[in-house]
C-alpha positions as CSV (number, residue, x, y, z in Angstrom):
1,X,0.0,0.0,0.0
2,X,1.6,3.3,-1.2
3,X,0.6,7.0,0.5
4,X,-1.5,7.6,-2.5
5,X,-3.7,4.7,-2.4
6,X,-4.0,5.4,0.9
7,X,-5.1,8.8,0.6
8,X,-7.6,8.0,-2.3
9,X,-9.4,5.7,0.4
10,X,-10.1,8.4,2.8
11,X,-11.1,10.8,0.0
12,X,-13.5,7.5,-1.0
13,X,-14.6,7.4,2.9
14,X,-15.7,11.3,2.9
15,X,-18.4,10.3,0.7
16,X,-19.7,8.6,4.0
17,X,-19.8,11.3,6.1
18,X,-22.3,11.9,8.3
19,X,-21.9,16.2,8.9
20,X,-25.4,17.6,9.1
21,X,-24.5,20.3,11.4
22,X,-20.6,21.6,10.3
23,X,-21.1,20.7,7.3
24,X,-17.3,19.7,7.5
25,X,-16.7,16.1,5.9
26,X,-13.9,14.3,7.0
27,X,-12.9,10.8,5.7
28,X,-10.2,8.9,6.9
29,X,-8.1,5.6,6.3
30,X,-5.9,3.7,8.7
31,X,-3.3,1.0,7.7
32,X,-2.0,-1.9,10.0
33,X,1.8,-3.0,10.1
34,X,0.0,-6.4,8.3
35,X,-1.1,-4.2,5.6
36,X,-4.9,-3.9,6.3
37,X,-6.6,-0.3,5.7
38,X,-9.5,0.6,8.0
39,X,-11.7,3.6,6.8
40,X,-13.4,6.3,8.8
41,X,-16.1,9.1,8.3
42,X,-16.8,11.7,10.9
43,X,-20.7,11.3,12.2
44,X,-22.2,14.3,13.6
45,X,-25.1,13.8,16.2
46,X,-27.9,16.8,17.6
47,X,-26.4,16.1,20.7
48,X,-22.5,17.8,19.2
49,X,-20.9,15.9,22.6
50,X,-21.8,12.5,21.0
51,X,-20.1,13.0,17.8
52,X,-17.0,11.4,16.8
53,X,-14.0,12.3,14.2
54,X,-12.9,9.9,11.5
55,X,-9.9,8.8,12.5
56,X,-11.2,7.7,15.8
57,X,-13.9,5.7,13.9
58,X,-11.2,4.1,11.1
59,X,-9.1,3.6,14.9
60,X,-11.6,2.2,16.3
61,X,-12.8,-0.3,13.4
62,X,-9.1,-1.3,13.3
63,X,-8.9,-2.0,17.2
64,X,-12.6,-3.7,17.5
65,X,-10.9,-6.4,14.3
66,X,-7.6,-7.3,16.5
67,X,-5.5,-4.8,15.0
68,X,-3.3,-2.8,17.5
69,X,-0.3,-1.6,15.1
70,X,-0.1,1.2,12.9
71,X,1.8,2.4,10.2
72,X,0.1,5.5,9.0
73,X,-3.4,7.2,8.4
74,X,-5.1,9.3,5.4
75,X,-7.4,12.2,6.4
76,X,-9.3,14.0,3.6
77,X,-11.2,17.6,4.2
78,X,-13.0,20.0,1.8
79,X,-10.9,22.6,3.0
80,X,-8.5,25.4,1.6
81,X,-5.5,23.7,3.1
82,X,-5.3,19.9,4.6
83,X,-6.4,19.2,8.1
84,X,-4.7,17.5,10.9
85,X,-6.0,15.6,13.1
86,X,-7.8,17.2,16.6
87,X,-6.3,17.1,19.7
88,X,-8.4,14.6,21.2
89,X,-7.4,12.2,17.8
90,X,-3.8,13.2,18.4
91,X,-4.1,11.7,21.9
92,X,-6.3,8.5,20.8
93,X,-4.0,7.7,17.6
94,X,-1.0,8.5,20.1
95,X,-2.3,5.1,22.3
96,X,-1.4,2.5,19.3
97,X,1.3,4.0,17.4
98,X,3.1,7.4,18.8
99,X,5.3,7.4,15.6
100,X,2.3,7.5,13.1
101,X,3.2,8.8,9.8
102,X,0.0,11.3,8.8
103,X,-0.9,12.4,5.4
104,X,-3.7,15.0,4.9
105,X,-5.5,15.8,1.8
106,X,-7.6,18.9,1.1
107,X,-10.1,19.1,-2.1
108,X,-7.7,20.4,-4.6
109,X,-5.3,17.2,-4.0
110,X,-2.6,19.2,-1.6
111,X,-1.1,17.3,0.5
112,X,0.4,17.6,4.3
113,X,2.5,15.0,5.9
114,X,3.8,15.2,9.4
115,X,4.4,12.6,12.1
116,X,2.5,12.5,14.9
117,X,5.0,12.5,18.0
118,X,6.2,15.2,16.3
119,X,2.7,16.9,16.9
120,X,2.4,15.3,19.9
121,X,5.0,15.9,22.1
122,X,5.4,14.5,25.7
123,X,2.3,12.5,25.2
124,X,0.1,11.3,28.2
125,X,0.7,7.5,28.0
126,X,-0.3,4.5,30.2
127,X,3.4,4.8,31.7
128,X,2.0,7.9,33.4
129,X,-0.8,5.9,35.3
130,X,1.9,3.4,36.6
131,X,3.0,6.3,39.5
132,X,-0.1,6.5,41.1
133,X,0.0,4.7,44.6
């Protein structure tokens, strides 16, 4: 699987979207270290708490399947300039692979790429929970 494939499936996953509200699409795809890509669309809900992003639902796909390694993850936007993932993403994705390799698309084909302990430095991890007494 090569970055642009990868891309081209999050761009597919958009379509999916569920954005009723923002009226901002996302799509994302998520590949495994055994080569299998996971797909996410953002899903907006009246209650705007109980929405979730698409990289936390091509995450969570992944994770719900067995899959726990990660090599790198597609996000696609309608936007001016590509879109990163949110904080709260950053923090989730940072749980199964800290050295993610992210690409981000935007609708004229621009692409981003950044890694994201590089965008998430210092990291809360589960090592942090092993100093409570």
């Amino acid at each position: 699987m090569n970055k642009d494939e990868l891309l081209k499936m999050a761009v597919k996953a958009q379509n999916n979207a569920y954005a009723p509200y923002s009226h901002f699409k996302v799509g994302a795809a998520i590949l495994t270290r055994n080569g299998k890509i996971y797909s996410g669309c953002n899903i907006e809900n009246s209650s705007y708490g109980a929405s979730i992003c698409a990289e936390r639902v091509a995450l969570f796909k992944a994770v719900s399947e067995g899959e726990k390694d990660f090599l790198a993850i597609a996000i696609a936007t309608d936007t001016k300039e590509p879109v990163m993932p949110c904080g709260i993403c950053r923090q989730v994705l940072s749980e199964f692979a800290p050295n993610l390799k992210i690409y981000a698309i935007n609708i004229s084909g621009k692409v981003k790429e950044a890694l994201l302990d590089q965008m998430l430095p210092d990291a809360f991890t589960k090592e942090d929970l092993e100093d409570i007494k």
